[in-house]
C-alpha positions in Angstrom: 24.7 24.9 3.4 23.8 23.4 -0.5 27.3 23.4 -1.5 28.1 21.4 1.7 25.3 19.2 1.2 26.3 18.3 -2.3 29.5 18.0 -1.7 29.2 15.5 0.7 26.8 13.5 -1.5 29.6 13.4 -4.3 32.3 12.1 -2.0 29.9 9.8 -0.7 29.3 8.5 -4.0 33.3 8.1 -4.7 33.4 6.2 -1.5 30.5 4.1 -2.6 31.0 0.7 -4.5 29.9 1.6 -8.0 28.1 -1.2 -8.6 26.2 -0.8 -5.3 26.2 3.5 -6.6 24.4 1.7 -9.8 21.6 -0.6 -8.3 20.7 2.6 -5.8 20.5 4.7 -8.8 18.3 2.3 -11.0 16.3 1.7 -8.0 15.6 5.4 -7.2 14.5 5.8 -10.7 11.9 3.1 -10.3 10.3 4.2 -7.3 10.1 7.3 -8.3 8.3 6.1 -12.2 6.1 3.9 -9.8 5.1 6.4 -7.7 3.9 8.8 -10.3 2.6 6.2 -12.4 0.3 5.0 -9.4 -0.8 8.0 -8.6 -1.8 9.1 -12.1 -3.9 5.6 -12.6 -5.5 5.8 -9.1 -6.4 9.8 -9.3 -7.5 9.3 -13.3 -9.7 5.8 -11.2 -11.4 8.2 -8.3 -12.3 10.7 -10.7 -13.9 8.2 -13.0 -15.8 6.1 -10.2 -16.9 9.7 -8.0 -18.2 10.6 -11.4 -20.2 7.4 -12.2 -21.7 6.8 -8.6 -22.5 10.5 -7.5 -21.5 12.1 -4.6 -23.7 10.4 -1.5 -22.0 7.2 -3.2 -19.4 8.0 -3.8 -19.1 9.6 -0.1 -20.5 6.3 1.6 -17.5 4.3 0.0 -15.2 6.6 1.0 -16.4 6.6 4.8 -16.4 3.0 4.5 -12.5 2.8 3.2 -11.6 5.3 5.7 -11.7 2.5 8.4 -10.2 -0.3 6.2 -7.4 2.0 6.0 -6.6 2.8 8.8 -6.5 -1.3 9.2 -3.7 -1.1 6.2 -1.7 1.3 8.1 -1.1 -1.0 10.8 -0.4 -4.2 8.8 1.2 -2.2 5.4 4.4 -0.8 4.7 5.4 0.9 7.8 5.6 -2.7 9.1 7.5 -3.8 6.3 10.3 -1.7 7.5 11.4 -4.0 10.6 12.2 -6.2 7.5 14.4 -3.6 5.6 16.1 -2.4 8.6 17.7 -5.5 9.0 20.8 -6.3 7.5 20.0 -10.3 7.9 17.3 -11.9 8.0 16.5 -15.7 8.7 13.7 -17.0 6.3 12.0 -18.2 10.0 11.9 -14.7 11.1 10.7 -13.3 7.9 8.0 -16.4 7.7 6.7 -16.2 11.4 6.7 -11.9 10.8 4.3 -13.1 7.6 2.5 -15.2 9.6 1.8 -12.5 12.5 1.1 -9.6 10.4 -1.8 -11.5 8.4 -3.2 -13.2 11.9 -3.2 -9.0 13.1 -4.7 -7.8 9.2 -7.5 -10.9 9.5 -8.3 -9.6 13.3 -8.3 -5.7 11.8 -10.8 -6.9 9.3 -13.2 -8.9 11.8 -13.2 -5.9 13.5 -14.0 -3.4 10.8 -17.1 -5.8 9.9 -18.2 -5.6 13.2 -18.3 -1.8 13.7 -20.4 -2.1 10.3 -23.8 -2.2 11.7 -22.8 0.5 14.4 -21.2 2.7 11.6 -24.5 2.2 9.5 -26.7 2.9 12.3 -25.2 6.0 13.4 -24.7 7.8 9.8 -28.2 6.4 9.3 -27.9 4.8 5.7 -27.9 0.8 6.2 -25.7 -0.2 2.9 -22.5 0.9 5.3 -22.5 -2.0 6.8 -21.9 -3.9 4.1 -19.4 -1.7 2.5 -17.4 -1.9 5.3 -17.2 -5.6 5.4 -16.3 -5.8 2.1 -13.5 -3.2 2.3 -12.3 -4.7 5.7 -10.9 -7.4 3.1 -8.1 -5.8 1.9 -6.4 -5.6 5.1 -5.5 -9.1 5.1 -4.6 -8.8 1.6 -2.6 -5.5 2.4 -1.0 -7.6 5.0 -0.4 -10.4 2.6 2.1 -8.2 0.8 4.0 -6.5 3.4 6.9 -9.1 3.7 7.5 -9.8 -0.1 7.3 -6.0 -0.8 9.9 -5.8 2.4 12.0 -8.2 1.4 12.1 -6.6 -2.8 13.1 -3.2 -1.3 15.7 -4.5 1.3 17.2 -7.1 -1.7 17.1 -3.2 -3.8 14.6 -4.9 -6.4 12.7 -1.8 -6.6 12.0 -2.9 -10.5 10.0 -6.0 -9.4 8.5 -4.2 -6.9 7.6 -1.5 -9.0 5.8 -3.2 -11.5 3.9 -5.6 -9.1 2.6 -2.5 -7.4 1.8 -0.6 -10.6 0.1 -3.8 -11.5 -2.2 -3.8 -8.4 -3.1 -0.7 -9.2 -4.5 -1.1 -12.4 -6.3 -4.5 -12.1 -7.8 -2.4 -9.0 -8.6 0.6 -10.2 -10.4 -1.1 -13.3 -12.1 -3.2 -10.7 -13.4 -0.2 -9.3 -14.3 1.5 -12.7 -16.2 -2.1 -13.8 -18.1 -1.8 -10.3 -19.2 1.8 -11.1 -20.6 0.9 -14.1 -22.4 -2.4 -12.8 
């Protein structure tokens, strides 16, 4: 079943325009960088920050980013797909899908906000609340990148898309570091 497997991979490849076979293979190499590289900076980040703040903290943020998201999932990536599955795409259609998704990511975040005070109330430490309306933030801002993102990985511009991610997850991860230490 392996050698089958490969074998029709190779004359796939033949088949394949080799400039096309190029970009896929460039491509594939920078996800995969990107995704290693972001995992290193964010796991080095948590175990700084869970460090600095202490456990009941660090576990408050964490309960508090739990919600925010499950926001992200709904306005992130997974959505982005209905814009790589396409083979064309009007700039309308990608604008309006935009425009929906952050309307849906600013309604997510109103609503994580408002289960703040209920949140805070039933775990019985009041600073919930207001961690949870600050992380609800960043589901608009998740959905503010879903359609650019969508549109780098159906154009194959996984470079671009690999460095604006890796960058995101730097500048936050030293924002959470700098907010540890504050």
């Amino acid at each position: 079943p392996l050698q089958r497997l490969v074998s029709l991979a190779a004359s796939a490849g033949r088949l394949m325009d080799p400039g096309l076979h190029d970009r896929i293979a460039r491509g594939t190499a920078w996800a995969f960088a990107s995704s290693w590289a972001r995992l290193a900076i964010s796991l080095a980040a948590f175990m700084l920050i869970a460090r600095l703040v202490g456990p009941e903290r660090y576990g408050l943020n964490t309960a508090a980013g739990a919600f925010a998201v499950l926001g992200q999932a709904l306005v992130g990536p997974a959505a982005g797909e209905v814009i790589v599955q396409r083979q064309t795409l009007q700039a309308e259609a990608q604008t309006a899908y935009f425009r929906l998704l952050l309307i849906v990511g600013v309604l997510i975040a109103v609503m994580i906000a408002a289960l703040g005070p209920l949140a805070a109330k039933i775990s019985g430490h009041a600073e919930l609340a207001a961690l949870m309306a600050v992380y609800a933030l960043t589901v608009p801002l998740t959905a503010l990148q879903t359609v650019p993102e969508a549109s780098l990985s159906q154009g194959l511009q996984f470079r671009p898309q690999a460095l604006a991610s890796g960058s995101g997850v730097i500048a936050g991860s030293v924002v959470g570091v700098a907010l540890a230490y504050a």
